[in-house]
C-alpha positions as CSV (number, residue, x, y, z in Angstrom):
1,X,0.0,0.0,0.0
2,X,1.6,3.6,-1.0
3,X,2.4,5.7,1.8
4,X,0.1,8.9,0.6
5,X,0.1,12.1,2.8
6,X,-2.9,13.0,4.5
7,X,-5.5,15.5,3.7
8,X,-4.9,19.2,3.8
9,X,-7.5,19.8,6.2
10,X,-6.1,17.0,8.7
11,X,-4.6,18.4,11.8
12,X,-2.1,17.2,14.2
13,X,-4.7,16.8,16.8
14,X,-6.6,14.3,14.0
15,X,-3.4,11.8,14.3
16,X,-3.4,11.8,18.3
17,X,-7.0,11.3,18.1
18,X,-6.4,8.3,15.7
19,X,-3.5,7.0,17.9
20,X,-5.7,7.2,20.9
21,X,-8.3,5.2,18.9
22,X,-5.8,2.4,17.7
23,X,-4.8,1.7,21.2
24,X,-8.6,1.1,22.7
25,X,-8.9,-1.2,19.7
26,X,-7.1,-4.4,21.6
27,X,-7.3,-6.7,18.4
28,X,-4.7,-4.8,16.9
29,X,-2.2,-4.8,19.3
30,X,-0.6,-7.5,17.4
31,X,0.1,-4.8,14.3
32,X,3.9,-4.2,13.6
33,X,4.7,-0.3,14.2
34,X,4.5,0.3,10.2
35,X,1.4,-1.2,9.8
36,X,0.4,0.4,13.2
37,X,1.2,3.7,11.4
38,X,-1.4,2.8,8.3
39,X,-4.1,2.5,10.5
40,X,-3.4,6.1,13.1
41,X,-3.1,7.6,8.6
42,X,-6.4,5.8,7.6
43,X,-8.2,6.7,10.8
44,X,-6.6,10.8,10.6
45,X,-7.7,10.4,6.9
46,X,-11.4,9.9,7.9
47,X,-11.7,12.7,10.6
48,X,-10.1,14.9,8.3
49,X,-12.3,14.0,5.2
50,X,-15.9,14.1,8.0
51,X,-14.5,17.6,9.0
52,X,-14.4,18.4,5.5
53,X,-17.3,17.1,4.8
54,X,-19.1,19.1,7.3
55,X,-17.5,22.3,6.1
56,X,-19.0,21.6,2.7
57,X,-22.4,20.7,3.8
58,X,-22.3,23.9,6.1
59,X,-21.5,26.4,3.3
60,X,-23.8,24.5,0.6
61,X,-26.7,25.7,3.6
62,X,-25.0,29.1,3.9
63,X,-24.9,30.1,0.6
64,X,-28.5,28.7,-0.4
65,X,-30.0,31.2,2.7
């Protein structure tokens, strides 16, 4: 799997977040650190891209008022 950067609207606070969410997931605990480091990216990714979303869908409704 390529190693792609994350979103520009994710946020240092998005990979703690995803690092905190790893760690309460106990099945993965057996993960190597690289692949451990796929999972904090795809999790950041998806925060980011809701965030994003959410911006969107707020000024879609902003700009139809």
């Amino acid at each position: 799997m390529p190693n792609k950067s994350l979103p520009r609207l994710a946020i240092y606070g998005d990979l703690d977040r995803a690092r905190d969410i790893l760690r309460a997931w106990q099945p993965l605990d057996h993960l190597s650190p690289d692949d451990a480091e796929l999972v904090v990216k795809a999790i950041a990714e998806g925060i980011a891209r809701g965030r994003r979303h959410g911006l969107e869908m707020g000024q879609c409704c902003h700009l139809a008022a």
